[in-house]
C-alpha positions in Angstrom: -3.3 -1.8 -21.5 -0.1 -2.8 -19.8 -0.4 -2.7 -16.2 2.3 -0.9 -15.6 1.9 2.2 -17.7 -0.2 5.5 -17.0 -0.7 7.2 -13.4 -2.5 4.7 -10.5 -1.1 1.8 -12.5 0.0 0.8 -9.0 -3.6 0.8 -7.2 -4.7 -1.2 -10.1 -2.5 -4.0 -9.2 -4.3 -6.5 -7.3 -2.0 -8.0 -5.6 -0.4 -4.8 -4.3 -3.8 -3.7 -3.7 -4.2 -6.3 -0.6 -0.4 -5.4 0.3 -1.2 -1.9 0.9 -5.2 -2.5 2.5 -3.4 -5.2 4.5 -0.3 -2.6 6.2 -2.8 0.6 6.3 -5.6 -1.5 8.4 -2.6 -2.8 10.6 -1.1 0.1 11.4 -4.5 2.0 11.7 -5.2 -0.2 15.1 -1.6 -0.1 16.2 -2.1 3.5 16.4 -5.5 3.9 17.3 -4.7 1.0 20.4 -1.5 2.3 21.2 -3.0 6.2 22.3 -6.5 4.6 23.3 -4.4 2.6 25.8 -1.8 5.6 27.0 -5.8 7.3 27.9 -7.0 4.6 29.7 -4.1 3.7 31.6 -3.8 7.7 32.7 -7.8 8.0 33.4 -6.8 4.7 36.0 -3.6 5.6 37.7 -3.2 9.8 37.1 0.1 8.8 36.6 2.3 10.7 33.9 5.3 7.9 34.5 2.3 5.2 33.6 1.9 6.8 30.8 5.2 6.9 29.4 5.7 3.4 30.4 2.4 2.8 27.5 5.2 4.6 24.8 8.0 2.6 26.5 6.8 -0.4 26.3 5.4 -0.2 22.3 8.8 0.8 21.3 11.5 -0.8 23.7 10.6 -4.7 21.6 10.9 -2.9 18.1 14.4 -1.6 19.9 15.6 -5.1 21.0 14.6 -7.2 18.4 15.8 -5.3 15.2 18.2 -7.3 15.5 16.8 -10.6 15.0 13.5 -9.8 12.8 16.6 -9.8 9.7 17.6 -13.1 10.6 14.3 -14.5 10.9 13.1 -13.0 8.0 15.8 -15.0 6.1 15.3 -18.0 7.6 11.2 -18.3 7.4 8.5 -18.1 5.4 7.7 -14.2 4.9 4.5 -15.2 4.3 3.5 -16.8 7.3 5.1 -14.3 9.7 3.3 -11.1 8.1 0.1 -13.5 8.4 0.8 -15.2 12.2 2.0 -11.8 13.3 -1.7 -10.5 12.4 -3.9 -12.8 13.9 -1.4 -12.4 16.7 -2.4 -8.9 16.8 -6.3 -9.3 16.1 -6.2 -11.5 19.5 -4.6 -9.3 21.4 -7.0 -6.1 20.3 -9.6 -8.9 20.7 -8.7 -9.7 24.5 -8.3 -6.1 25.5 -12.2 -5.4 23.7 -13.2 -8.1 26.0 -11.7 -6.7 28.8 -12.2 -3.0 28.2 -15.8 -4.3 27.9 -15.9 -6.3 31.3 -14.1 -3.7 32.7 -11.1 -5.6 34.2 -8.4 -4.3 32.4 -5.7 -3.2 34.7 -2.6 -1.3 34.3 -0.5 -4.3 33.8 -2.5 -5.8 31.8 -2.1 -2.6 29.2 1.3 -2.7 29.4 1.9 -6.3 28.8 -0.9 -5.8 25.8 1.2 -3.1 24.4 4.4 -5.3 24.5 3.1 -7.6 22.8 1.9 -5.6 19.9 5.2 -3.6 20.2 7.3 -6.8 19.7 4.9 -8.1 17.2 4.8 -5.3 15.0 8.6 -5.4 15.5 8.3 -8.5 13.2 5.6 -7.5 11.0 6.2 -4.0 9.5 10.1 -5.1 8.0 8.5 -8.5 6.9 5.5 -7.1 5.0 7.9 -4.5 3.6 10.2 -7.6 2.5 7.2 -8.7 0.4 7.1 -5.8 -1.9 9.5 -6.8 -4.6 7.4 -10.0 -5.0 4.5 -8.8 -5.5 4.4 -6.0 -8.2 7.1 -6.0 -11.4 10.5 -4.3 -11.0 9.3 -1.1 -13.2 5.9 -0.3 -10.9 8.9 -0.8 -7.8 9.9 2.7 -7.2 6.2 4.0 -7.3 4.7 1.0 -5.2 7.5 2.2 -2.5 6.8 5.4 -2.6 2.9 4.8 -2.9 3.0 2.2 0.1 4.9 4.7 2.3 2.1 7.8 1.7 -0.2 5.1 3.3 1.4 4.1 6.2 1.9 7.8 6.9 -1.2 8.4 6.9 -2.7 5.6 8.8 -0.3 6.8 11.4 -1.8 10.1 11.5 -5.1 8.7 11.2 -5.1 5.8 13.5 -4.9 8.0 16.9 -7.7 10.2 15.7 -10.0 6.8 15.9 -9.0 6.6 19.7 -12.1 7.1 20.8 -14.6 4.5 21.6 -17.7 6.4 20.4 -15.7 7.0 17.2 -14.0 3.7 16.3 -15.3 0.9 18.8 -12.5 -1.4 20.5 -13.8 -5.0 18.7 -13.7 -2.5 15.7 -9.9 -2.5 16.3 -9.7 -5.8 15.9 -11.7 -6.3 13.2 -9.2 -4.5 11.4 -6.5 -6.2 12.3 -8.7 -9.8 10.9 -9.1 -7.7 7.7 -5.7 -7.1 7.6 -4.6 -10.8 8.0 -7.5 -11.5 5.3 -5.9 -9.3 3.1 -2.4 -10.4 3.4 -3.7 -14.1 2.9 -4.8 -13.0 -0.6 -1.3 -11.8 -1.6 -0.7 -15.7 -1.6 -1.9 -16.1 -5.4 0.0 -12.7 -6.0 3.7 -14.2 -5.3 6.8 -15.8 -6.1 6.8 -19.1 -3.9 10.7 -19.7 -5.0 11.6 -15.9 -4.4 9.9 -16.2 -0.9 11.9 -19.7 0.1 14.0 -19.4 3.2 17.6 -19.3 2.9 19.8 -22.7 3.5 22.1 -22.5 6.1 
């Protein structure tokens, strides 16, 4: 049976199936981190302004640099961002396991963890999204898109209920964030090397 025909055709792509498991576990720690840190960082200062700086400081790099993820997108391998800007973020949730464990995590040291992730995933999220059309045929497009996006919906809901450490363990986090980066390395076989070349000045 042609893979593009009948309902779930999508989720029976392969190929789109490590797109999607590689964007839902990504954005599953960026949400579950991103709240996990705005509690920690209140339970050490009782500061509401601390706290906001957590928010400010995820979204201010996605703000900034909207307007150079295009550009860079063009001019690179898609591949290898999506991939570097993973392990990037599986270090980071790494180091701040380590340091939530050791317990020497300071306030900076939140807010400089959530920049990173901010600015990272500033990079990521367009890139992956980039990837789509190379991956799956142009007539499963419109339902991979619209599949895809349900996902990354609901990891965003479901990522901050996993805040807790009894309930989804920080070195957990990052493990998801290694899946993820596993995940996307498997699109490799799944994609148009040509279609993914970056563009000549």
């Amino acid at each position: 049976m042609d893979i593009s025909q009948g309902p779930g055709s999508v989720l029976r792509h392969p190929g789109y199936l490590n797109f999607a498991a590689s964007r839902v576990f990504s954005s599953l720690s960026f949400q579950s981190i991103g709240i996990a840190m705005g509690w920690m960082i209140y339970d050490q200062t009782h500061s509401a302004f601390a706290l906001g700086l957590v928010g400010l400081c995820q979204f201010l790099p996605m703000a900034v640099l909207t307007f150079v993820v295009g550009h860079v997108a063009d001019r690179f391998d898609r591949r290898r961002i999506g991939l570097v800007c993973q392990l990037i973020e599986a270090v980071t949730a790494l180091v701040l396991a380590v340091a939530t464990w050791q317990q020497w995590l300071t306030p900076a040291g939140i807010l400089a963890a959530v920049t990173v992730l901010g600015a990272v995933v500033a990079f990521e999220r367009p890139t992956m999204a980039a990837l789509l059309p190379n991956i799956v045929p142009a007539s499963m497009l419109q339902k991979a898109v619209a599949t895809s996006t349900s996902m990354m919906q609901t990891a965003m809901i479901v990522g901050p209920l996993a805040r807790r450490p009894a309930l989804w363990p920080p070195p957990r986090r990052a493990f998801c964030y290694l899946r993820a980066a596993l995940c996307r390395r498997k699109l490799q076989r799944h994609l148009d090397p040509h279609a993914m070349e970056p563009c000549q000045a």
